[in-house]
N, C-alpha and C positions, 0 to 999 in steps of 0.2 A: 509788655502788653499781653495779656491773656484775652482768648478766643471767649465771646458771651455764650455758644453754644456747647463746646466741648471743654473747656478752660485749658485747654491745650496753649503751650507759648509759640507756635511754629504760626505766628503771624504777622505781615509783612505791609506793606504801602503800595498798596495795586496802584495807586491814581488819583495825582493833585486836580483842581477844579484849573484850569488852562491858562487863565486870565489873572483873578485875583485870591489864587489858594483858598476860596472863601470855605472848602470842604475838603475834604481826602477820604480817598475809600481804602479799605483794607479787609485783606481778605487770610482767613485761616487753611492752613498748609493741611491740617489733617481733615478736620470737617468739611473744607468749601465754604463754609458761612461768609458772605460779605455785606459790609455794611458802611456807612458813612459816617465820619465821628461829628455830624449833626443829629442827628437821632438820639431820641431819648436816652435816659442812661436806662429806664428798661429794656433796649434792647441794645448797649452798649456797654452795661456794667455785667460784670457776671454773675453778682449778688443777685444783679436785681433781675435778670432776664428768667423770664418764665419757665420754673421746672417742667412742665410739660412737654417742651420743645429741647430737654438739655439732650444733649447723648452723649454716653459714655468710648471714647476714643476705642476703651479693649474690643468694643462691640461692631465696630465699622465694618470691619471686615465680616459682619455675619447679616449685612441689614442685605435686606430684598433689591435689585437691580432692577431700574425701569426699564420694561420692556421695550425693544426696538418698536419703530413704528412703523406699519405696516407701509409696501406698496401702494399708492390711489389705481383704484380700479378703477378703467374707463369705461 
């Protein structure tokens, strides 16, 4: 199985549905990405998942880090 966002193979079976397997999620080892294999196949095939959101795996290590969040001020 390849990853729809990074097309990377390092993806795995996070988590059947408890009761009656009616779903399973799976998530990508390099991207993060996770998703349900009920969902569209545009956001489950890799063909078909939206260029805009692809990212390229060499580039991870260069994207921007979300800021910590601040203290609440009381």
């Amino acid at each position: 199985m390849k990853c729809p966002r990074c097309e990377s193979e390092t993806v795995s079976l996070l988590k059947k549905a408890p009761l009656d397997h009616a779903w399973e999620i799976y998530i990508c080892g390099t991207c993060t990405l996770s998703w349900r294999n009920t969902e569209p196949e545009n956001i489950t095939d890799p063909a078909k998942y939206d260029q805009r959101f692809k990212i390229d795996p060499a580039n991870i290590e260069k994207l921007d880090q979300i800021p910590p969040i601040p203290e609440l001020k009381k």
